[in-house]
N, C-alpha and C positions, 0 to 999 in steps of 0.2 A: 821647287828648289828647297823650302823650308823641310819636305819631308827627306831630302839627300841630306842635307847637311846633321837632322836629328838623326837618321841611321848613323852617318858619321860620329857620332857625338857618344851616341849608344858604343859603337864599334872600339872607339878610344880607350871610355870607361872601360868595357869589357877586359880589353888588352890589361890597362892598370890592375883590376880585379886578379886576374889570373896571373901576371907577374907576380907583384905583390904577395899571392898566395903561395907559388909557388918556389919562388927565392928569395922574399921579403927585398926585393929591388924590383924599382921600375925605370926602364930608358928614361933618363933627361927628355928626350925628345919629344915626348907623347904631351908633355906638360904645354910646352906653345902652342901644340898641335890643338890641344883644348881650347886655351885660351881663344884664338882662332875662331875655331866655329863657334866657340858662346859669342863672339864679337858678334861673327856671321849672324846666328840665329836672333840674336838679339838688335841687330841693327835695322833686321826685317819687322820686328814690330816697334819698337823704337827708336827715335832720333840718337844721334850719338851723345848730346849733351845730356839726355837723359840717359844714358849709357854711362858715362862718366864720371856723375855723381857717385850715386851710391859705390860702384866699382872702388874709387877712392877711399869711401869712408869705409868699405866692408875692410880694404886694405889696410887702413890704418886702425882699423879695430884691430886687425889681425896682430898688425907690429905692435900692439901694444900689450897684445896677448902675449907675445914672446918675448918681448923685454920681460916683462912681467916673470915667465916662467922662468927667465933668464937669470933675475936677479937673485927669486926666492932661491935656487937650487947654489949659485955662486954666494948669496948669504948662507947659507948651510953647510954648505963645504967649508966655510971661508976663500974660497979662491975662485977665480973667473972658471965657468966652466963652460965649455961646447958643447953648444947645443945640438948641432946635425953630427958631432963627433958620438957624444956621449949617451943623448937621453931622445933624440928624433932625427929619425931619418930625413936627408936633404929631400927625400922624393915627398915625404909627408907634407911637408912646409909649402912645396912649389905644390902641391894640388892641392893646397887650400886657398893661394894666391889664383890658381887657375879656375876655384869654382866663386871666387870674389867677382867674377866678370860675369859668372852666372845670374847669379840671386839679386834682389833689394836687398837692402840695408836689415830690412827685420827678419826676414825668411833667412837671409845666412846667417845671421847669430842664431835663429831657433835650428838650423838645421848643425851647423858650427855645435851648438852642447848639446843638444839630442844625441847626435850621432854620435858624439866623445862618451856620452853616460850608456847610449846602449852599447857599442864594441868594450867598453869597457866590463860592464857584467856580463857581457856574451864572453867574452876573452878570460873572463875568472872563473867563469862556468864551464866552459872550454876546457880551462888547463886543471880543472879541478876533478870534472869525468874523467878526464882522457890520463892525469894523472900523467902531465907532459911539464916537463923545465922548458920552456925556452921562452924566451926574454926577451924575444923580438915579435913586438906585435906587428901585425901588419894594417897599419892604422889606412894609409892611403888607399890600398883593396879593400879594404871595408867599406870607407866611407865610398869607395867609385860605387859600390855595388847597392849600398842605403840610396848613392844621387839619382841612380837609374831608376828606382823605384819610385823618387820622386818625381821624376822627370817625366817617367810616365803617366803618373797620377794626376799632374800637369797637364800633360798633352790631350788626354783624354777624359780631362774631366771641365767642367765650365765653371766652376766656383773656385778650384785652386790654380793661383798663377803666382807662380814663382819668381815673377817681376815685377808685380806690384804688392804692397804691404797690406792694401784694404782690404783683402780676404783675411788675413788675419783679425786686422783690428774687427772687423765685423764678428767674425768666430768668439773673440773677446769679449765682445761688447752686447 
């Protein structure tokens, strides 16, 4: 069961990758569809209140990222501005709430700005060879195809897991 639901999961991501990549839009749809099997896969090795925690606070980390990003750019402007209108795609937003059900608490915030700083010099390195204008990154294909790689590293490794934090702090410490 565990290994149908990660092909699934794999399968998801892939879809949002190549969306993504290919129209800078990905279905609404795909986003619950995630959400879903992370519950699924994660509910098989943990209890749901341990599911719930962290899910929560990666969540409200999240929302407080985007206020945050929300307020600097509407103090800059001087005026309220939109955020999935103007500066992130709605689809960006909703697959970083869908990989909040993924991770711990510490694993999403390192994977949360790792993956923001490397698409970012990949993407300025990108448009600086390719000597390309376009202004629409594809943030959420990025980051599906950075989580697959996680996810595998994960699966097939016995030291990194992705839902508890003590592989970190041990790597730290």
């Amino acid at each position: 069961m565990l290994l149908f639901i990660r092909v699934l999961i794999m399968a998801v991501l892939t879809c949002i990758f190549v969306q993504d990549m290919r129209s800078r839009a990905v279905y609404w749809l795909l986003f619950p569809v995630l959400i879903l099997l992370f519950i699924a896969e994660r509910s098989l090795q943990l209890s749901f209140t341990a599911l719930l925690g962290p899910t929560l606070i990666n969540i409200s980390f999240l929302s407080a990222q985007l206020f945050l990003l929300w307020f600097w750019f509407s103090f800059r402007r001087k005026q309220s501005v939109d955020l999935t209108g103007q500066l992130l795609g709605l689809g960006d937003i909703l697959f970083l709430v869908s990989i909040a059900f993924c991770f711990s608490i510490l694993n999403f915030i390192i994977f949360y700005v790792i993956s923001l700083l490397l698409i970012a010099i990949g993407w300025l390195l990108w448009q600086t060879f390719l000597k390309e204008e376009n202004k629409f990154l594809p943030l959420a294909g990025l980051q599906a195809f950075l989580l697959m790689l996680c996810l595998i590293a994960d699966w097939l490794s016995s030291v990194i897991n992705l839902t508890d934090d003590q592989w970190v702090l041990n790597l730290i410490m």
